[in-house]
N, C-alpha and C positions, 0 to 999 in steps of 0.2 A: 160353585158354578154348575151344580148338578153332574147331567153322563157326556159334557163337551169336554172330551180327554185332553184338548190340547191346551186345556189352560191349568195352570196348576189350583192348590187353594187358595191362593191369594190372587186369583186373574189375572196370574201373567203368562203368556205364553211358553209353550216346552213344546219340546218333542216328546211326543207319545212312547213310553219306554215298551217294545214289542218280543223284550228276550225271553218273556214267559209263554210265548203263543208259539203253538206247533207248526213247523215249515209247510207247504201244501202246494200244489200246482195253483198258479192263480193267473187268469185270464182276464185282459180287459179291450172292451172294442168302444173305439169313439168316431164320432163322423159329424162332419162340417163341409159346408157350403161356401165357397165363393162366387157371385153371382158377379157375370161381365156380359157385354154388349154382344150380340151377333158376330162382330167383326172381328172382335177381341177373338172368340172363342177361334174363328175363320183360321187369324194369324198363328193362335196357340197349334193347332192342330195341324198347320201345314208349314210351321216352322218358320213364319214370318215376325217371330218373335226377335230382335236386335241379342239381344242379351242368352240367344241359346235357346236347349231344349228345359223349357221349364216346369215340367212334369220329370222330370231325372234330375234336376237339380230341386225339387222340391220334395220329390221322394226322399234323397239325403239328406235333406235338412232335416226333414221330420224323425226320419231315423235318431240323425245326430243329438237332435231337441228332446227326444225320451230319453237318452242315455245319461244327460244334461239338467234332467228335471229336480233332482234333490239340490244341485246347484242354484236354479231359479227359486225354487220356491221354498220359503228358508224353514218350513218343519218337517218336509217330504224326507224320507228314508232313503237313504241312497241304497237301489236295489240292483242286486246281479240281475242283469234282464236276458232273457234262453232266448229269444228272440222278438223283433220288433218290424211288421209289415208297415207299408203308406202306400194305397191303391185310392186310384183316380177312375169316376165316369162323367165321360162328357156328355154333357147336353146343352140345347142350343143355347140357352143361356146361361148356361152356369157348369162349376165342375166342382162334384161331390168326392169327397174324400173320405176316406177312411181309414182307419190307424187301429192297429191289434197290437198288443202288449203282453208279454207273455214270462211267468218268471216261476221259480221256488223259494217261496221264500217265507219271511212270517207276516207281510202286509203286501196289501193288492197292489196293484199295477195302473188303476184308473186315473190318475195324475200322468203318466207314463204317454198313455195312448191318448186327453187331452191336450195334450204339450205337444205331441207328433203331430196333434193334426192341426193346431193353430199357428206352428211353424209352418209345416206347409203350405196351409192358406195366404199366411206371410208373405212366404217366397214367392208364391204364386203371385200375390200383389207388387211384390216389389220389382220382379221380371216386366209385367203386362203393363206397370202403372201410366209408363212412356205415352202407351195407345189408348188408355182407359180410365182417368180419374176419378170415372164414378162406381165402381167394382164397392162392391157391398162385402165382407164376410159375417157369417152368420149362422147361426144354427150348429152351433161346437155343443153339442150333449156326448154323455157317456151311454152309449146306447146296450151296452152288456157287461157282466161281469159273472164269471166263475169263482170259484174256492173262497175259504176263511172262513171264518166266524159266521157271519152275516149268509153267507152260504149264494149261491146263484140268484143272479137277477136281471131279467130282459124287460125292454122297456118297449110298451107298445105304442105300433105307430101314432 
């Protein structure tokens, strides 16, 4: 099956054995979009949301969901993570997210900070949806990464 590591020689799935690769600081930032109405955003931001503050309960989630990722996704590493952000900006139609992933370890973090931020955008839908059923999410990239093998990679606009 060539250099696709995660399958073995016979095409079946493994997890990528990573005990020969040197530990490293390893960084990873992801961002996604949820896109909602005018009014939606109106209620999001002056607390006219039934269900709470949903920018605080969606930051936790996302938290919760990187820590949570070797769980969901059944070849992922379960990695000691040093820390994990979920930062929100609002704008008139939409709220942009953001998710930084952060660890030592012997494999990157970028599943880590995809999973933070597609929870979030979640919770975000699942709070608003009462007001809004046509809220869009979209636009979940891995927009950076630090350390490893593969070494640093920024993605342009």
């Amino acid at each position: 099956m060539g250099d696709f590591t995660h399958l073995d020689d016979q095409g079946r799935a493994r997890m990528v054995d990573v005990g020969d690769k040197a530990s490293s600081r390893r960084k990873a930032i992801a961002r996604a979009e949820i896109h909602m109405s005018p009014e939606t955003i109106q209620a999001l931001t002056q607390g006219g949301i039934p269900k709470g503050d949903v920018l605080a309960v969606a930051r936790v989630a996302g938290i919760q969901a990187a820590k949570k990722t070797a769980e969901l996704i059944p070849l992922c590493h379960p990695l000691p993570l040093t820390s994990v952000t979920v930062e929100f900006e609002i704008k008139e139609d939409r709220v942009e997210i953001e998710s930084k992933a952060e660890t030592f370890g012997q494999t990157g973090v970028e599943m880590e900070a995809l999973t933070a931020c597609s929870v979030a955008a979640l919770t975000i839908y699942d709070m608003c949806k009462a007001l809004d059923r046509l809220m869009v999410i979209e636009s979940v990239a891995l927009w950076e990464k630090e350390g490893g093998k593969s070494g640093d990679w920024k993605r342009s606009q």
